[in-house]
C-alpha positions as a Markdown table, in Angstrom:
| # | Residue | x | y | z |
|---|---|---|---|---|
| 1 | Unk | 5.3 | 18.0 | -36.2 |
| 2 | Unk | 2.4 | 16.7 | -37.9 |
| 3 | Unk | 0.8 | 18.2 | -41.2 |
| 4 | Unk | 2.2 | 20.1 | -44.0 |
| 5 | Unk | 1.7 | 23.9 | -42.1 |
| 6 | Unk | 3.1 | 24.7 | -38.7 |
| 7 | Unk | 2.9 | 27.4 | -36.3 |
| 8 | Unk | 5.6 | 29.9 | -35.2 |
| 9 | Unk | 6.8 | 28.7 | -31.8 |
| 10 | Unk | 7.1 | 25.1 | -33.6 |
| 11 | Unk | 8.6 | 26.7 | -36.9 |
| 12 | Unk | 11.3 | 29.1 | -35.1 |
| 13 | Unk | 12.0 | 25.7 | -32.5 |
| 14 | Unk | 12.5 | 23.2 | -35.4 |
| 15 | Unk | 15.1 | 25.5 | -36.7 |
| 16 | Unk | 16.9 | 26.9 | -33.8 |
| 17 | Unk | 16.0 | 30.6 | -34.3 |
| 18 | Unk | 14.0 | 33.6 | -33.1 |
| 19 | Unk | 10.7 | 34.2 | -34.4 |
| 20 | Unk | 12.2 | 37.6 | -36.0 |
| 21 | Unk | 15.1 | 35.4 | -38.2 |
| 22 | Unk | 11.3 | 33.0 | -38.7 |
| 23 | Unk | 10.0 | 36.2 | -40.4 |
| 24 | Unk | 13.0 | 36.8 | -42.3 |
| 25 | Unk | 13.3 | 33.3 | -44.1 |
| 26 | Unk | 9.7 | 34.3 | -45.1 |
| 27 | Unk | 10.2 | 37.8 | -46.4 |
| 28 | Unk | 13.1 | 36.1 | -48.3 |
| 29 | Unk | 11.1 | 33.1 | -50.0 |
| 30 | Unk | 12.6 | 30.7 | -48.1 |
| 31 | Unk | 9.8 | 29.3 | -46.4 |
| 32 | Unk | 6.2 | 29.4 | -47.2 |
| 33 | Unk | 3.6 | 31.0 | -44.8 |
| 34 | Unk | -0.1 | 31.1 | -44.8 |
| 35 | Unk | -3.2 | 32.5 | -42.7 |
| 36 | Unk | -4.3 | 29.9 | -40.3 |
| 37 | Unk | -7.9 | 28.8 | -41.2 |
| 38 | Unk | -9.1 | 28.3 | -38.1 |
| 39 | Unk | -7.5 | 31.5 | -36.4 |
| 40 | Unk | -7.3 | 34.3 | -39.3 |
| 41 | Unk | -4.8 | 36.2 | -36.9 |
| 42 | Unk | -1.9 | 33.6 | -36.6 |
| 43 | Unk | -0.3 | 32.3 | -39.6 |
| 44 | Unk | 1.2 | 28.6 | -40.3 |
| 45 | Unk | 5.2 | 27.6 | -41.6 |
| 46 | Unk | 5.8 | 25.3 | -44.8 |
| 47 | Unk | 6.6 | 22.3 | -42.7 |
| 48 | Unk | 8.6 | 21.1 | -46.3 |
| 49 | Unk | 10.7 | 24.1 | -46.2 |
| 50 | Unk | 11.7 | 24.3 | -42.8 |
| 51 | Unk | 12.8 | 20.3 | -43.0 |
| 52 | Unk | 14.6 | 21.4 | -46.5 |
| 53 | Unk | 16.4 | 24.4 | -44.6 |
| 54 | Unk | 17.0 | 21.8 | -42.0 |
| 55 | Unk | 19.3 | 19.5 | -43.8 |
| 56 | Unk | 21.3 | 22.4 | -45.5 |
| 57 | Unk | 22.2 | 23.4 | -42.6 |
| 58 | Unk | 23.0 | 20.3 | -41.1 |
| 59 | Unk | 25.4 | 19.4 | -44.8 |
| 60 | Unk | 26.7 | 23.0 | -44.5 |
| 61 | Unk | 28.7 | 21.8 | -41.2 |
| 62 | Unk | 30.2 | 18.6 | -43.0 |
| 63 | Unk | 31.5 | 18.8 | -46.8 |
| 64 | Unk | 32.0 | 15.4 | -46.7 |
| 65 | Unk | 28.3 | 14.8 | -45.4 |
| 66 | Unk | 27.1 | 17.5 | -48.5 |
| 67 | Unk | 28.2 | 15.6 | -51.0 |
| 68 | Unk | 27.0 | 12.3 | -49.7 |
| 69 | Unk | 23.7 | 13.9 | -49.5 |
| 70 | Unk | 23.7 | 15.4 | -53.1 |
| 71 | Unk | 22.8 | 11.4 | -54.2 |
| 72 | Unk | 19.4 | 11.9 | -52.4 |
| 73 | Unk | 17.3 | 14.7 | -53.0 |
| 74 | Unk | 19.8 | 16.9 | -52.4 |
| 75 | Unk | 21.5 | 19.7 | -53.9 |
| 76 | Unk | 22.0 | 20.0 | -57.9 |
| 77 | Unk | 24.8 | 18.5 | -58.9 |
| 78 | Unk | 24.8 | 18.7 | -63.0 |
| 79 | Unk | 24.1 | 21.6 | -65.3 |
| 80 | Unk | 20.8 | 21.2 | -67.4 |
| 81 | Unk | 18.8 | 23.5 | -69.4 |
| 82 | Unk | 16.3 | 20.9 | -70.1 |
| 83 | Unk | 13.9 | 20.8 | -67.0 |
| 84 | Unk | 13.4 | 23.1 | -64.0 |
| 85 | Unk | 11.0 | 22.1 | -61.1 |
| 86 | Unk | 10.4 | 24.5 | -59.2 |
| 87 | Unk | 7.4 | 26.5 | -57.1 |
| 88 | Unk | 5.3 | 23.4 | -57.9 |
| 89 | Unk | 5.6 | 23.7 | -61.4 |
| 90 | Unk | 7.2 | 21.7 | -64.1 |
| 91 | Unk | 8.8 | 23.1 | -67.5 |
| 92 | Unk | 10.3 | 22.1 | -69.7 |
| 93 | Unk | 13.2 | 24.5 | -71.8 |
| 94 | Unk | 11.0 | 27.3 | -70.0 |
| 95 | Unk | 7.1 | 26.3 | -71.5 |
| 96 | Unk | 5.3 | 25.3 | -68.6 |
| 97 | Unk | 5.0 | 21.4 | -69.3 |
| 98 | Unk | 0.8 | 21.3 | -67.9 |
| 99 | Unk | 0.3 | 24.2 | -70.4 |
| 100 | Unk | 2.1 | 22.7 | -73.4 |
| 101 | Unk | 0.1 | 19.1 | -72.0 |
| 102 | Unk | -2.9 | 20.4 | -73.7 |
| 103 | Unk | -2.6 | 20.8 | -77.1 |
| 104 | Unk | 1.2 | 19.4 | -77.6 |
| 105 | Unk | 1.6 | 15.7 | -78.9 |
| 106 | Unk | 4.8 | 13.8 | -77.3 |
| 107 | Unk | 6.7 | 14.4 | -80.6 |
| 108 | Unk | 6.3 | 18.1 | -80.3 |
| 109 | Unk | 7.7 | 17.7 | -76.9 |
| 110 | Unk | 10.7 | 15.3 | -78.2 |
| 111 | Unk | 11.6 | 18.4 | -80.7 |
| 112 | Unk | 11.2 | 21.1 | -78.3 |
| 113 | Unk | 13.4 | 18.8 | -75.5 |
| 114 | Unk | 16.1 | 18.0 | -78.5 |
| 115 | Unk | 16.3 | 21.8 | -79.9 |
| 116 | Unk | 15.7 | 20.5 | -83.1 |
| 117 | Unk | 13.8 | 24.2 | -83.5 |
| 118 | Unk | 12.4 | 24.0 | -87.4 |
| 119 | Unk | 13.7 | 20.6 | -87.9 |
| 120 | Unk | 11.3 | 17.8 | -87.6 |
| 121 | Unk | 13.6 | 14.6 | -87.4 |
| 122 | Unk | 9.7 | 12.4 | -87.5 |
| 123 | Unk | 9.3 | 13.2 | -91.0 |
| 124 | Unk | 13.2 | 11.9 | -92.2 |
| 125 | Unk | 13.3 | 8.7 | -94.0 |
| 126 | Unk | 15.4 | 7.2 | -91.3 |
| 127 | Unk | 13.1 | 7.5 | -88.5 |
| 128 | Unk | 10.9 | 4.9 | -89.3 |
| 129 | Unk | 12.1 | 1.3 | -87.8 |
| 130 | Unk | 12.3 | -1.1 | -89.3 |
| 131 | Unk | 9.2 | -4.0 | -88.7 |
| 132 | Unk | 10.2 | -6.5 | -85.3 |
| 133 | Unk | 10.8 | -10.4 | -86.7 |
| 134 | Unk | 7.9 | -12.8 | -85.9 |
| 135 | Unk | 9.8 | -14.9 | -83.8 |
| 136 | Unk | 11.6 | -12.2 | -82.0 |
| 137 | Unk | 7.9 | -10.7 | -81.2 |
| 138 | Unk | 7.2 | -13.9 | -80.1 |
| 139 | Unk | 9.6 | -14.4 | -77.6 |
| 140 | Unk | 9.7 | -11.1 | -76.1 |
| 141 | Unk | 6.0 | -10.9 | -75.9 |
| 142 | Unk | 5.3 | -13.0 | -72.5 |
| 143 | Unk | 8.5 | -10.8 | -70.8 |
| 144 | Unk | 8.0 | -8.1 | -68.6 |
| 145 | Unk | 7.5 | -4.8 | -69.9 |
| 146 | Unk | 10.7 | -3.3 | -69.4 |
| 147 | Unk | 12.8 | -6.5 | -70.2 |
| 148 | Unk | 10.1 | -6.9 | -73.5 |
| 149 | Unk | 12.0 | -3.2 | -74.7 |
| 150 | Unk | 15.2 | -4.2 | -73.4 |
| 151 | Unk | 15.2 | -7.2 | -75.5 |
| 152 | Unk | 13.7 | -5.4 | -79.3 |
| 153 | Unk | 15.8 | -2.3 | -78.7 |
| 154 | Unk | 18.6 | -3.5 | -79.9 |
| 155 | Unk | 17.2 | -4.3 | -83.2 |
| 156 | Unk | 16.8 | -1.0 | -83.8 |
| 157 | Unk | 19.8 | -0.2 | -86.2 |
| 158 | Unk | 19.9 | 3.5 | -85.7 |
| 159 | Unk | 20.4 | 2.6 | -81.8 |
| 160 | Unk | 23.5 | 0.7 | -81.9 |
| 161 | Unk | 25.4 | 3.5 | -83.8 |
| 162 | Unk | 28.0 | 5.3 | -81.1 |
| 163 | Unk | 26.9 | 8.4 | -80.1 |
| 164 | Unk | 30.3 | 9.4 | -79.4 |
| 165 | Unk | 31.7 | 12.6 | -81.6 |
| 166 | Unk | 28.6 | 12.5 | -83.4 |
| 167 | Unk | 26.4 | 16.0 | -83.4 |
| 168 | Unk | 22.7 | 16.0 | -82.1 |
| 169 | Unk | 21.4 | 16.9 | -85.3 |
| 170 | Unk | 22.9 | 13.7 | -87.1 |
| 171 | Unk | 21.4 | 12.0 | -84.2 |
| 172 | Unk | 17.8 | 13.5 | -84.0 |
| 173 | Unk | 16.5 | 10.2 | -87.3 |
| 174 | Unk | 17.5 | 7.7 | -85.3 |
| 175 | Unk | 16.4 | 8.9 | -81.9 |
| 176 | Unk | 12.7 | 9.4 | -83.6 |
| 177 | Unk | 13.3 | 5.7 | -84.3 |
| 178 | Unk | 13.9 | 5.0 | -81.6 |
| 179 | Unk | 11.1 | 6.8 | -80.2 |
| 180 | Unk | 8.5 | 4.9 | -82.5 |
| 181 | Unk | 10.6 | 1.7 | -81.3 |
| 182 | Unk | 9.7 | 2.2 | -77.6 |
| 183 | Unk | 5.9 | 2.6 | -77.9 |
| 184 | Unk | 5.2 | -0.4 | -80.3 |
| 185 | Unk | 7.8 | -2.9 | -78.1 |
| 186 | Unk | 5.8 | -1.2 | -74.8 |
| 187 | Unk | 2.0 | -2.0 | -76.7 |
| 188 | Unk | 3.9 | -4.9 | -78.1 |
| 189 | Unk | 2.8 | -4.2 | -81.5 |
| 190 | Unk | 5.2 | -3.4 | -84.2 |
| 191 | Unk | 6.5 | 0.1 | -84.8 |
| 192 | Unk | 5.0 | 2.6 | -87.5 |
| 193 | Unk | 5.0 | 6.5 | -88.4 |
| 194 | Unk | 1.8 | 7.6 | -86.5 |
| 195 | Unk | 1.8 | 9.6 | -83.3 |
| 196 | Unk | 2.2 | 8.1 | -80.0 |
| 197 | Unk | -0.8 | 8.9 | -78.6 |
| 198 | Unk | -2.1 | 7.0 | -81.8 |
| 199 | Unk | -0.4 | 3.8 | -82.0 |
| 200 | Unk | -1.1 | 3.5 | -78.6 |
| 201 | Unk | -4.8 | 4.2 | -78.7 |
| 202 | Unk | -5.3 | 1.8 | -81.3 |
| 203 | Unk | -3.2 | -0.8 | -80.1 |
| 204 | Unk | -5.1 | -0.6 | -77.0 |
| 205 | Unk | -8.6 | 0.0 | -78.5 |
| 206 | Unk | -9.3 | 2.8 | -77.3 |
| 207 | Unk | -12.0 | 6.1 | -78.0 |
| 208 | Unk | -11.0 | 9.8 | -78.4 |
| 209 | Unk | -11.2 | 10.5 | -75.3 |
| 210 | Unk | -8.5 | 7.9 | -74.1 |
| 211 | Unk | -6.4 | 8.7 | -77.3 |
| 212 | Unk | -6.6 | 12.8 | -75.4 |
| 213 | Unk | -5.7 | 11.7 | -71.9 |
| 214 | Unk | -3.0 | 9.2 | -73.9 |
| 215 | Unk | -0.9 | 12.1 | -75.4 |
| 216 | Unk | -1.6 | 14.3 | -72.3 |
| 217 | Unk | -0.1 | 11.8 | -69.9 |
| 218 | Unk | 2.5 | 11.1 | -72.4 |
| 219 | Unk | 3.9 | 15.0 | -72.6 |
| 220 | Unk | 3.6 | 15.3 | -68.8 |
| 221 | Unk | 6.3 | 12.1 | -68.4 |
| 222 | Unk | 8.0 | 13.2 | -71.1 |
| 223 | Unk | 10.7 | 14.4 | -68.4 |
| 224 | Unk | 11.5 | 14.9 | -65.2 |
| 225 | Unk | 14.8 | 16.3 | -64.1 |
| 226 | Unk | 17.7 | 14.6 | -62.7 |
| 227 | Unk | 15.6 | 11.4 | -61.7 |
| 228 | Unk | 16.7 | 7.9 | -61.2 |
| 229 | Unk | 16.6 | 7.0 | -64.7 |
| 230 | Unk | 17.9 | 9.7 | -66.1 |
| 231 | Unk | 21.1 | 10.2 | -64.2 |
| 232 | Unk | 21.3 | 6.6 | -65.3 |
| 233 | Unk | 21.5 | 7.7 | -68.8 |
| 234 | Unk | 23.6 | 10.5 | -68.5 |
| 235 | Unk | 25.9 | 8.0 | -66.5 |
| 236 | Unk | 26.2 | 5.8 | -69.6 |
| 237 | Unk | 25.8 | 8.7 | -71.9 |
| 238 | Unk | 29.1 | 9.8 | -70.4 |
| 239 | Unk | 31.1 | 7.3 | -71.8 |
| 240 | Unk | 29.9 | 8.2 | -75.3 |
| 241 | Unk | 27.6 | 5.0 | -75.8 |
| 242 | Unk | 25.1 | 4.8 | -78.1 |
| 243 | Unk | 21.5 | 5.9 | -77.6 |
| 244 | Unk | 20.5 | 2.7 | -77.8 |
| 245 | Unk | 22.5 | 1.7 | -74.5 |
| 246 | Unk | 21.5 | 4.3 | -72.7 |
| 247 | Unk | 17.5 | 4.2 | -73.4 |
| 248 | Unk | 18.2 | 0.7 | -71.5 |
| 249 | Unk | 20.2 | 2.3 | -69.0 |
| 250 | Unk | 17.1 | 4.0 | -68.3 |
| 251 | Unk | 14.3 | 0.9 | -68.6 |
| 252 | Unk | 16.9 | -1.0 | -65.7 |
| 253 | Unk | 15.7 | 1.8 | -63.5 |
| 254 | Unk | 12.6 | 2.9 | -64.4 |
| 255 | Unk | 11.6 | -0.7 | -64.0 |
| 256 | Unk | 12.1 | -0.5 | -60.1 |
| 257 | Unk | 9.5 | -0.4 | -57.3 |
| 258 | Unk | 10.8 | 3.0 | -56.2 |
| 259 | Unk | 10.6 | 4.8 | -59.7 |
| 260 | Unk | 8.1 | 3.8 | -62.7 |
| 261 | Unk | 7.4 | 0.8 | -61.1 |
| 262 | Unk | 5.7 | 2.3 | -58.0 |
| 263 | Unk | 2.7 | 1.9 | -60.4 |
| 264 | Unk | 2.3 | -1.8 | -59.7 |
| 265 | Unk | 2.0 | -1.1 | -56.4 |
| 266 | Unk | -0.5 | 1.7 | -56.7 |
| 267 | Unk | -2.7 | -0.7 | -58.7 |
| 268 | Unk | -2.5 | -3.7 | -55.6 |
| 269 | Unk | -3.9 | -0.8 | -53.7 |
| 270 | Unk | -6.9 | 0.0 | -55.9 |
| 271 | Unk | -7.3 | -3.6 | -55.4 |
| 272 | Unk | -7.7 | -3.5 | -51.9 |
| 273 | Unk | -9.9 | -0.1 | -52.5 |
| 274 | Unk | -12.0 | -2.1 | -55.0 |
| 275 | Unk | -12.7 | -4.5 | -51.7 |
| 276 | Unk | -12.9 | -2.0 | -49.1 |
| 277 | Unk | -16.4 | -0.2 | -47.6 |
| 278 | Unk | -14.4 | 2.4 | -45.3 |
| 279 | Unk | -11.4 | 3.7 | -46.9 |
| 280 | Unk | -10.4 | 5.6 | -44.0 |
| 281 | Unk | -10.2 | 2.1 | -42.0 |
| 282 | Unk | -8.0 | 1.2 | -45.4 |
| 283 | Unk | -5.3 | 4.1 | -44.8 |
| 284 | Unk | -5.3 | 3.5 | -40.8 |
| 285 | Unk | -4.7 | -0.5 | -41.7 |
| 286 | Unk | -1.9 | 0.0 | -44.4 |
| 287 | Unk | -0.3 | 3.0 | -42.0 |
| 288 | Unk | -0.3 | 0.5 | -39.1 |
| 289 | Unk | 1.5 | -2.2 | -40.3 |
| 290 | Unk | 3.6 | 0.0 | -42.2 |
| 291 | Unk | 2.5 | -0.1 | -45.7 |
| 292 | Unk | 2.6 | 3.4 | -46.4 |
| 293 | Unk | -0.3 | 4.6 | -49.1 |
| 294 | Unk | 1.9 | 4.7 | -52.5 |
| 295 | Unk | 1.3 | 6.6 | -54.9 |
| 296 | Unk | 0.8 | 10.2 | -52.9 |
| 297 | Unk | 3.4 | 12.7 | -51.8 |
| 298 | Unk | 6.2 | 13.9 | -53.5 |
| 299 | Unk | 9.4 | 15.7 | -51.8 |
| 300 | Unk | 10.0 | 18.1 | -55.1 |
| 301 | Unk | 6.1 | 18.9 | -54.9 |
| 302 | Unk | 4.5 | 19.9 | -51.3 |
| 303 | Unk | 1.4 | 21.3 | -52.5 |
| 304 | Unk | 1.1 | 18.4 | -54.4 |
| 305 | Unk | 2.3 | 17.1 | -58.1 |
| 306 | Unk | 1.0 | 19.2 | -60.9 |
| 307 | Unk | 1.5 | 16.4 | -63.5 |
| 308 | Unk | -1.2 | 14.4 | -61.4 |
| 309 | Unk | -3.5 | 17.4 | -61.2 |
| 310 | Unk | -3.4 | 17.7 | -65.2 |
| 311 | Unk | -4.4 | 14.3 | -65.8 |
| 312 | Unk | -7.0 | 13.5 | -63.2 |
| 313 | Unk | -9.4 | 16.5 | -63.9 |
| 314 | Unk | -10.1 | 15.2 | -67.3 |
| 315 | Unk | -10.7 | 11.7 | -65.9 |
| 316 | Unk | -14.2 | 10.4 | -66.0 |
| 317 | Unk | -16.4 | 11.0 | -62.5 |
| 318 | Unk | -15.6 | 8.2 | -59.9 |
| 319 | Unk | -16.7 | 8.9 | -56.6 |
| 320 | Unk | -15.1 | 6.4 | -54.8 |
| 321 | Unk | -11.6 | 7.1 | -56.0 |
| 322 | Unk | -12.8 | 10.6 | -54.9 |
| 323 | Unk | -13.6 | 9.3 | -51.3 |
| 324 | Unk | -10.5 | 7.9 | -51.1 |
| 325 | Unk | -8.4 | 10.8 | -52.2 |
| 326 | Unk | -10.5 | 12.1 | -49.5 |
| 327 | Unk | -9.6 | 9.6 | -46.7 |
| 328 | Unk | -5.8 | 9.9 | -47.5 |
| 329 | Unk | -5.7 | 14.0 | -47.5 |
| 330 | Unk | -7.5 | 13.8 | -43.7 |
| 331 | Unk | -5.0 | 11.1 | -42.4 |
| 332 | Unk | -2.5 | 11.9 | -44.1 |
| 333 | Unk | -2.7 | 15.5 | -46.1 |
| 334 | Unk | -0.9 | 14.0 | -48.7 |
| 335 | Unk | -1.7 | 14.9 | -52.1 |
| 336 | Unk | -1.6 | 12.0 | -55.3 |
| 337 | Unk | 1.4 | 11.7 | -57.2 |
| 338 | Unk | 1.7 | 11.2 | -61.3 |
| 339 | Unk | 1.7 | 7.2 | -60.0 |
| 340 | Unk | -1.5 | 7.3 | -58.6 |
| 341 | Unk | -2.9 | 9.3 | -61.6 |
| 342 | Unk | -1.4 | 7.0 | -64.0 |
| 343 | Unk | -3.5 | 3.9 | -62.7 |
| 344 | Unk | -6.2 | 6.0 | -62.3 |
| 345 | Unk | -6.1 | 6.6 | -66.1 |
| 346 | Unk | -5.8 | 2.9 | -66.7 |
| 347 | Unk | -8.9 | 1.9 | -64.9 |
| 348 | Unk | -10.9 | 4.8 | -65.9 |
| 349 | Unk | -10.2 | 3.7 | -69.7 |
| 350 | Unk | -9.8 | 0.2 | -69.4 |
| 351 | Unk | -6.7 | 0.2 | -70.9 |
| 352 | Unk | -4.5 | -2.8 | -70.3 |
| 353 | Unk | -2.6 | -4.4 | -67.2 |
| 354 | Unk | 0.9 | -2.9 | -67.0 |
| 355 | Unk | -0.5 | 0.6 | -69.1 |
| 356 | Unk | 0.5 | 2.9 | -66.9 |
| 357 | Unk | 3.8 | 1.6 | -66.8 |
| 358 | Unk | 4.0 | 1.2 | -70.8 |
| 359 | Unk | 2.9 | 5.1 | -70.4 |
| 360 | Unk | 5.7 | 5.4 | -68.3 |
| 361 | Unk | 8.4 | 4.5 | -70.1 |
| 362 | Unk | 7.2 | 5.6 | -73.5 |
| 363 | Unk | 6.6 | 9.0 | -72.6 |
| 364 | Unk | 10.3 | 9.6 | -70.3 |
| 365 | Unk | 11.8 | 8.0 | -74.0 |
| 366 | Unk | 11.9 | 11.8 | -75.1 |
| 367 | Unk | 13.6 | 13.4 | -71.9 |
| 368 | Unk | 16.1 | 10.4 | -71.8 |
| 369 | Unk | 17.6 | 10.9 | -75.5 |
| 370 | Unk | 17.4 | 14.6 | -73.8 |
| 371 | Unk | 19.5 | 14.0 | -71.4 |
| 372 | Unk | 21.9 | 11.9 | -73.4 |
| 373 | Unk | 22.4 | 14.5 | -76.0 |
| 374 | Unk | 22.9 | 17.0 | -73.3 |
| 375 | Unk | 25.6 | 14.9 | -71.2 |
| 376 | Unk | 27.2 | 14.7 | -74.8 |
| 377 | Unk | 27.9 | 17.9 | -75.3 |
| 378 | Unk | 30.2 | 18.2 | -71.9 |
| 379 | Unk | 32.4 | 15.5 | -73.2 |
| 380 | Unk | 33.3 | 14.5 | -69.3 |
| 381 | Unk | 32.9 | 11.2 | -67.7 |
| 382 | Unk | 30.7 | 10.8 | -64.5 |
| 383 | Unk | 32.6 | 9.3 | -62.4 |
| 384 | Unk | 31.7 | 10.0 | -58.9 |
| 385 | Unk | 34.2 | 8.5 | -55.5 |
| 386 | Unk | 33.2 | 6.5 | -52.7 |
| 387 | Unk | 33.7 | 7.0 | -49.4 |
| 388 | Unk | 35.1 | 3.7 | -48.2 |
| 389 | Unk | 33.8 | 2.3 | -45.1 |
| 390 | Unk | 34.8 | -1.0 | -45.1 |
| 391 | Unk | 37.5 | -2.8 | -42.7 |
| 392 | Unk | 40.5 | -1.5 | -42.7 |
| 393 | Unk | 44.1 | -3.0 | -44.3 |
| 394 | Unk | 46.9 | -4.7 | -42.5 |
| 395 | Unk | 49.7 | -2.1 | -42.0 |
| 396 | Unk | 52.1 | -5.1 | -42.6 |
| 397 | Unk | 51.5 | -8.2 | -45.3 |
| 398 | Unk | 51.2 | -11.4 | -42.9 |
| 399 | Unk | 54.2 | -13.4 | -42.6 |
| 400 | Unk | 54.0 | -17.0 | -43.1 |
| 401 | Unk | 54.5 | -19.1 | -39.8 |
């Protein structure tokens, strides 16, 4: 079953039922059907519904196997009213999040993602950090990105205060704080009261137009559902840690190749683009030896990531990145994700090694204190069981010979 569309016969076949029950999942929005371009009189199934519909039914047999699957892209398995992805869109507490990407700056989006409603926690006293020591900057500076903010964090005062008991409100100076912390330890500069967007532009030298597609990027990461990184915080959250702890809970696993740090690999592949005369002999080569093409496809998107979309179309003309969107959509028909657009922002505006990244992790700074205010309110512990499949015990202690 190759492609994102299928026909009937393969459709009703993958899913063990009659062309009429085919028709029914359709008339009841459970799977996606289109008119076949190349025959206007047949149409063609959502080949990411049917495999969705697929492993529900396959869980439904098994409780056991349902929740075990509820730990990858499974079913929900927390109450949130802070982000719903759905139909290929992204919201966030019900304003579509590509809409409010073009005028909003990330601190708008922090409020909005807080409730802080007429409240604007930027402008209190307290949510100005305090300046990072020389020395500390120092050593922290030749660190990784996300161990260079794991390391300054901490010297954030209003990040080390328990968040346990405590209402959001009281919380909402010290989480701008910590806000402002995160983008000057990412640009590793030191921390002041400007916008985001700003402090980044000018750390990274940067014109208008980069200081736009900044604070667009930055409101599109600015969260993303029950991710990686975020269950991560609600996980620590949980416990009633301070916001601190659980902004590095979050860094930890945005760091990894498979989340935030897909980026690095995206930008070894413009690498090998930036060497390459026939990009469709690039995407055969990687698919070959089993490299896959990161950066494209997305399992909660399968007409293709709408946070990418937003920032790519105000990216300056390149058409070889365009030919090689190209060559990946006819080998493929995978769509870029926000990692590829990320890097694509980078390169397109110069901005520094390890930007996209910095982006990253600034931006997702505002859903993660979310999500840790949120998980506060429940006053419950995660604490998930395993299912043990390791050797068994001796019935009997062994008796010494």
């Amino acid at each position: 079953m190759k492609g994102e569309f299928i026909d009937a016969e393969a459709a009703a076949g993958a899913l063990g039922i009659s062309r009429s029950s085919l028709y029914a999942y359709v008339s009841r929005g459970l799977i996606r059907a289109r008119m076949d371009g190349g025959d206007p009189r047949r149409k063609l199934y959502s080949l990411a519904d049917i495999e969705t519909l697929q492993r529900r039914k396959a869980i439904s047999r098994s409780p056991g196997e349902a929740a075990a699957t509820t730990l990858d892209w499974g079913l929900p398995v927390l109450a949130s009213a802070i982000t719903r992805i759905a139909d290929g869109r992204l919201s966030y507490r019900g304003r579509d999040a590509v809409d409010l990407a073009n005028r909003a700056t990330l601190e708008d989006c922090a409020r909005l993602l807080w409730e802080c409603g007429d409240v604007d926690p930027f402008a209190d006293n307290a949510a100005r950090p305090e300046d990072w020591e020389a020395p500390l900057v120092a050593r922290s500076h030749s660190l990784p990105l996300v161990e260079r903010c794991q390391v300054l964090l901490p010297f954030v005062e209003a990040g080390r205060a328990v968040r346990w008991q405590r209402p959001p409100a009281r919380l909402w100076p010290g989480a701008a704080a910590l806000l402002r912390a995160m983008t000057a330890a990412a640009s590793a500069s030191d921390p002041d009261e400007k916008p985001a967007h700003v402090h980044l532009a000018e750390s990274w030298e940067c014109d208008d137009r980069g200081a736009d597609a900044i604070r667009r990027a930055l409101v599109l990461l600015a969260d993303h559902e029950l991710n990686a990184s975020a269950f991560a915080v609600r996980v620590v959250a949980s416990t009633g840690a301070s916001l601190g702890s659980c902004l590095t809970a979050g860094l930890g696993a945005l760091g990894g190749p498979m989340h935030g740090g897909m980026t690095s690999l995206v930008e070894l592949l413009f690498d090998e683009m930036a060497r390459s005369d026939d990009f469709g002999a690039l995407v055969e080569a990687r698919l070959r030896r089993g490299d896959g093409i990161p950066g494209f496809g997305h399992p909660l998107y399968p007409e293709g990531d709408p946070r990418a979309t937003a920032i790519m179309k105000h990216l300056p003309a390149d058409d070889r990145r365009d030919a090689f969107l190209a060559a990946v959509a006819d080998t493929t028909g995978k769509r870029p994700s926000i990692d590829f657009a990320l890097v694509s922002m980078r390169r397109a505006f110069e901005l520094p090694p390890g930007a996209a990244l910095a982006l990253f992790a600034v931006g997702r700074t505002a859903g993660w204190i979310a999500h840790a205010l949120e998980q506060g309110h429940s006053e419950r512990l995660i604490r998930p069981r395993a299912r043990y499949v390791g050797p068994e015990s001796n019935a009997e202690p062994s008796r010494p010979s």
